[in-house]
C-alpha positions as a Python dict, from the first residue, in 0.01 Angstrom:
ca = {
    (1, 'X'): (0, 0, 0),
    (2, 'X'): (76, 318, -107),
    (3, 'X'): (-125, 337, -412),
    (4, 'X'): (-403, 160, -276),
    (5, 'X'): (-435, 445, 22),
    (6, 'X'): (-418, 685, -251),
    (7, 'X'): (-728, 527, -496),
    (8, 'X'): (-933, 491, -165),
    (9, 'X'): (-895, 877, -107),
    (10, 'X'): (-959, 923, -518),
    (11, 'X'): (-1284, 711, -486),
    (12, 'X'): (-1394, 840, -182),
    (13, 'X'): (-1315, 1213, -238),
    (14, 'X'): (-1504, 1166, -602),
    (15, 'X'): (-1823, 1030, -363),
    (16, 'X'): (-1807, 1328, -171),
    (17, 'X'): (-1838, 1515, -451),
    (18, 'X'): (-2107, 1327, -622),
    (19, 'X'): (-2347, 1335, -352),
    (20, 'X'): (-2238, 1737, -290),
    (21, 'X'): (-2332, 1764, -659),
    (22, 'X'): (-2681, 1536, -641),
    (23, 'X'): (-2748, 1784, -299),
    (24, 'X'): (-2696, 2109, -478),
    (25, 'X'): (-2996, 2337, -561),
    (26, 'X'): (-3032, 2465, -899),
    (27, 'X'): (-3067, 2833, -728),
    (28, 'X'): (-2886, 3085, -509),
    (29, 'X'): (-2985, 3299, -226),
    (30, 'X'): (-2945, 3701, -299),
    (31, 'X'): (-2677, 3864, -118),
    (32, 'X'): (-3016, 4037, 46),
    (33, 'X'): (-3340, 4014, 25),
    (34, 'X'): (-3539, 4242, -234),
    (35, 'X'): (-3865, 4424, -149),
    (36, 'X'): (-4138, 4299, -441),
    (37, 'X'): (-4426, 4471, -577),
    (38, 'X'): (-4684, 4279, -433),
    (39, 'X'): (-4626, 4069, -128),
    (40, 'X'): (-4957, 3849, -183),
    (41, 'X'): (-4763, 3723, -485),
    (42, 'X'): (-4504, 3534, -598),
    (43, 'X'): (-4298, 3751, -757),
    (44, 'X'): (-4104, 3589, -1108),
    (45, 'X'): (-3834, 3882, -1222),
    (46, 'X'): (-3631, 3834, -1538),
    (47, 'X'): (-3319, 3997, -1543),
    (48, 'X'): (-3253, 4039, -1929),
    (49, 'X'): (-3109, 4222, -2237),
    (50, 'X'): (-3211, 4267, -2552),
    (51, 'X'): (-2885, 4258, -2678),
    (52, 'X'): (-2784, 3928, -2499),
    (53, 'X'): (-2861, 3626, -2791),
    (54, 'X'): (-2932, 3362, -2499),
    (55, 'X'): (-3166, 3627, -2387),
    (56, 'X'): (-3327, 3570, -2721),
    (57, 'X'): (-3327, 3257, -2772),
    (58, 'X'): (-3428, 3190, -2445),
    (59, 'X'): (-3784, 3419, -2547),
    (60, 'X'): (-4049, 3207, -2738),
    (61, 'X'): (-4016, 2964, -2463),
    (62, 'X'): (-4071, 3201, -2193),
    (63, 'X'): (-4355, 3372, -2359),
    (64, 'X'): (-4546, 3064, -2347),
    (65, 'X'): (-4453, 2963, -2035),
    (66, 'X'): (-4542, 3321, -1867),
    (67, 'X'): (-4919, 3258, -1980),
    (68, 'X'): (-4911, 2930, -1800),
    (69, 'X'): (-4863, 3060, -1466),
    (70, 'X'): (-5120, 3076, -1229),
    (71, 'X'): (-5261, 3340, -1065),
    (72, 'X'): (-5057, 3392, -763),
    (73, 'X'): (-4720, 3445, -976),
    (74, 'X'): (-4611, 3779, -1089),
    (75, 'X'): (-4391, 3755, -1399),
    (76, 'X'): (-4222, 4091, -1461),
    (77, 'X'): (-3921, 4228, -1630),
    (78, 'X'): (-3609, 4422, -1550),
    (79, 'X'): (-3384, 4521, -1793),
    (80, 'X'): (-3016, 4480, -1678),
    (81, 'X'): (-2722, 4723, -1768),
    (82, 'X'): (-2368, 4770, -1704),
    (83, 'X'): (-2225, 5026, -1977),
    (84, 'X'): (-2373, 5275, -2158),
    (85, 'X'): (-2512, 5047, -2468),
    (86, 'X'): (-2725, 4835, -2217),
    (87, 'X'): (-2852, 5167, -2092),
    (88, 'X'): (-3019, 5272, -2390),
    (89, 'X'): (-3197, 4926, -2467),
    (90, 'X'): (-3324, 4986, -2128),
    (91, 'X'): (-3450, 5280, -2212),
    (92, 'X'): (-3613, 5127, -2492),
    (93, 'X'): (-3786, 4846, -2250),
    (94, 'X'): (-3924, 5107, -2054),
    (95, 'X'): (-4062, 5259, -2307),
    (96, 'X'): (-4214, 4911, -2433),
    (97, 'X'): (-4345, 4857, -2072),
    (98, 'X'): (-4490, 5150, -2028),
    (99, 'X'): (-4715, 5153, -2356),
    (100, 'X'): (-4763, 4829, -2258),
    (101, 'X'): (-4670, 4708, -2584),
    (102, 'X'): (-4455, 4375, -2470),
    (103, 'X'): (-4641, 4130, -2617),
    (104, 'X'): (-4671, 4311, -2976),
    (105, 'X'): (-4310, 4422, -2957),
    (106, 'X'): (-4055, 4228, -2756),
    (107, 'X'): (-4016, 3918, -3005),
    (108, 'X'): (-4002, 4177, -3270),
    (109, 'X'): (-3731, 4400, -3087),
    (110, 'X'): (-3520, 4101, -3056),
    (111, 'X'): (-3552, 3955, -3427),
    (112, 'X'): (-3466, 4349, -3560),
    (113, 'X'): (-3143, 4351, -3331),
    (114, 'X'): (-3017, 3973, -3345),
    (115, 'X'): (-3193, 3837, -3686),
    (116, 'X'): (-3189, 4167, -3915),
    (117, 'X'): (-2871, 4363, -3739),
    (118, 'X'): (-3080, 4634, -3711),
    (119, 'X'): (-2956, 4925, -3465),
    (120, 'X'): (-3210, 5040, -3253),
    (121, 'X'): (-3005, 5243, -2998),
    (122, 'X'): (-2971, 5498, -3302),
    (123, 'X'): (-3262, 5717, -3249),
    (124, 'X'): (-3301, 5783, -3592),
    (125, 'X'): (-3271, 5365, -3668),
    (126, 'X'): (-3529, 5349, -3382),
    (127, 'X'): (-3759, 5614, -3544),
    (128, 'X'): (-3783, 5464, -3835),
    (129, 'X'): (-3819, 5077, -3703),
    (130, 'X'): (-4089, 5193, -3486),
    (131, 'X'): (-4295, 5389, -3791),
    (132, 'X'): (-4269, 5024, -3978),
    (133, 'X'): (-4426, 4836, -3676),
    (134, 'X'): (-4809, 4760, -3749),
    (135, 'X'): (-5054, 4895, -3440),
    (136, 'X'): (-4783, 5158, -3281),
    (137, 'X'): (-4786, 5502, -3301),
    (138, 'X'): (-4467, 5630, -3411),
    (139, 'X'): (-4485, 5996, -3211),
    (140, 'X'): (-4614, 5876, -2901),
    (141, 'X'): (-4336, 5618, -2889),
    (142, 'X'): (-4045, 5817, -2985),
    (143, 'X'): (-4257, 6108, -2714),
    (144, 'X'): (-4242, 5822, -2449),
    (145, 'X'): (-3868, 5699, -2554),
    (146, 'X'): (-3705, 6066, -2516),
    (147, 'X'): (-3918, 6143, -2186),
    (148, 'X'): (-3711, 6211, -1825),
    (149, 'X'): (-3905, 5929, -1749),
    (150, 'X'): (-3726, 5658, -1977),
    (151, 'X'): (-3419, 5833, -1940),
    (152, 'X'): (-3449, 5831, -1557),
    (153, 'X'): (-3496, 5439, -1593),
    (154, 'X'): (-3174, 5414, -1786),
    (155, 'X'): (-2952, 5594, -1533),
    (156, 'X'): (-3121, 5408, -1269),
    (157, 'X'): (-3092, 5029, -1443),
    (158, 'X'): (-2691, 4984, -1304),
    (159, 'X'): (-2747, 5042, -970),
    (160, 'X'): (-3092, 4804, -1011),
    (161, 'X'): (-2858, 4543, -1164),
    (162, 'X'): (-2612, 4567, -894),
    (163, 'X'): (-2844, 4596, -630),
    (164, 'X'): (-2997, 4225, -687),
    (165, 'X'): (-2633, 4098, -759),
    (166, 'X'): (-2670, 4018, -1103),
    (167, 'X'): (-2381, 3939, -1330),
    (168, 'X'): (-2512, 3723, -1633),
    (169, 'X'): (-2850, 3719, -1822),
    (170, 'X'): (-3103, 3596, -1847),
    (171, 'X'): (-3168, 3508, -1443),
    (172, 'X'): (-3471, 3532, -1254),
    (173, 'X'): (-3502, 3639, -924),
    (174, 'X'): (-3812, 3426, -708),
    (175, 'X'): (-3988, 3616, -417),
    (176, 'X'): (-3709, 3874, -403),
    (177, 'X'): (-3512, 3609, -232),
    (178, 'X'): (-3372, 3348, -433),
    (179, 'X'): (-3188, 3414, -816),
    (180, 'X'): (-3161, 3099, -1080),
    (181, 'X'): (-3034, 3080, -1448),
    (182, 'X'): (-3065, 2826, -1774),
    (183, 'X'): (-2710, 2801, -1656),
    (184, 'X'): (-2797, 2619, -1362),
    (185, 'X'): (-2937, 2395, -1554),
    (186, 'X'): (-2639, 2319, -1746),
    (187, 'X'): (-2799, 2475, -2035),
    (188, 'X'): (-3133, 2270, -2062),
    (189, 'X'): (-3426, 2476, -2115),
    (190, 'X'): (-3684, 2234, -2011),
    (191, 'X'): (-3477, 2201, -1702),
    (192, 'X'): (-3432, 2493, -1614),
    (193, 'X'): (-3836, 2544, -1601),
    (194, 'X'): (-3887, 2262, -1436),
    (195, 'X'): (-3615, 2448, -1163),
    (196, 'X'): (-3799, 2778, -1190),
    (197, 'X'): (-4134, 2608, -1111),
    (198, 'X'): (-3996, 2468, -829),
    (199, 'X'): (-3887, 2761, -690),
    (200, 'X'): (-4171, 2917, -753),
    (201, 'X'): (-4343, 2617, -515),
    (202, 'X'): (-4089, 2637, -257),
    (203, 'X'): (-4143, 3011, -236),
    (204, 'X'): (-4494, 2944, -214),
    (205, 'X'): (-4460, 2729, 99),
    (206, 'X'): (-4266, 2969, 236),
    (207, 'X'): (-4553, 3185, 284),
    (208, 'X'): (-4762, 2952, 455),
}
């Protein structure tokens, strides 16, 4: 009697979990809500680092799929930090985003740091990288790199990280409100887009 009592409560405790599981949503609420650039929009942030490799390998996907998205999404960046090392590649970011060099530079960027082991929070490194690099000019990047500016950003990036409770990268914050990761999708890229998309359609409805 005893041990059937106890397999009843087995099976019906691993049934609870199974349907809690098959109910859960790939996605999590923000500990608050965060203002976004343009509230006619749905706003897509990534939360990244160019030193993080899933970051990178994460990239070629997400370039393509940022050029799919229609017109009411607004994919942008933010470049996470918590030490001092993150802080510079943010500094470097903003100085990418600024010149509005992303889509000549970011794939690049990543290959030099994860694929060549190149340093680029050496200034010097970074100097001479960025002289290499066909279609940029060397002395208004390093100008732009070493403004207040870019350095300002840097400081600033921590508190921006902590602010939209983020603790891994990459993860993408939807209409300020809701925050999901590859890891939510145990891993699967082409689930986790299919996630992110519909997120991006339940934030849509939303606004109806």
């Amino acid at each position: 009697m005893k041990q059937s009592w106890l397999k009843k409560l087995i099976v019906g405790a691993a049934m609870i979990l199974g349907i809690s599981a098959a109910n859960a949503e790939p996605w999590q609420a923000l500990p608050k809500p965060m203002p976004v650039n343009n509230p006619k929009k749905i706003e897509v942030v990534e939360f990244f680092w160019y030193g993080c490799p899933h970051c990178y390998h994460l990239e070629p996907s997400l370039e393509k799929w940022a050029k799919t998205q229609p017109a009411d999404v607004d994919f942008r960046r933010i470049h996470a930090a918590w030490n001092t090392g993150m802080q510079v590649h943010a500094q470097l970011y903003f100085t990418v985003q600024t010149l509005k060099l992303e889509d000549k530079l970011n794939m690049p960027i990543f290959n030099a740091i994860h694929k060549d082991n190149v340093e680029l929070r050496d200034t010097d490194v970074l100097t001479d990288w960025i002289g290499k690099q066909a279609g940029v000019n060397k002395d208004v990047f390093m100008k732009t790199y070493n403004s207040f500016s870019a350095q300002t950003y840097a400081k600033l990036a921590p508190q921006k990280t902590k602010d939209y409770g983020i603790n891994a990268v990459p993860t993408f914050v939807v209409g300020g409100k809701y925050m999901t990761s590859v890891a939510d999708a145990n891993g699967n890229e082409a689930q986790f887009y299919k996630n992110l998309n519909q997120l991006i359609q339940k934030v849509r409805s939303e606004k109806k």
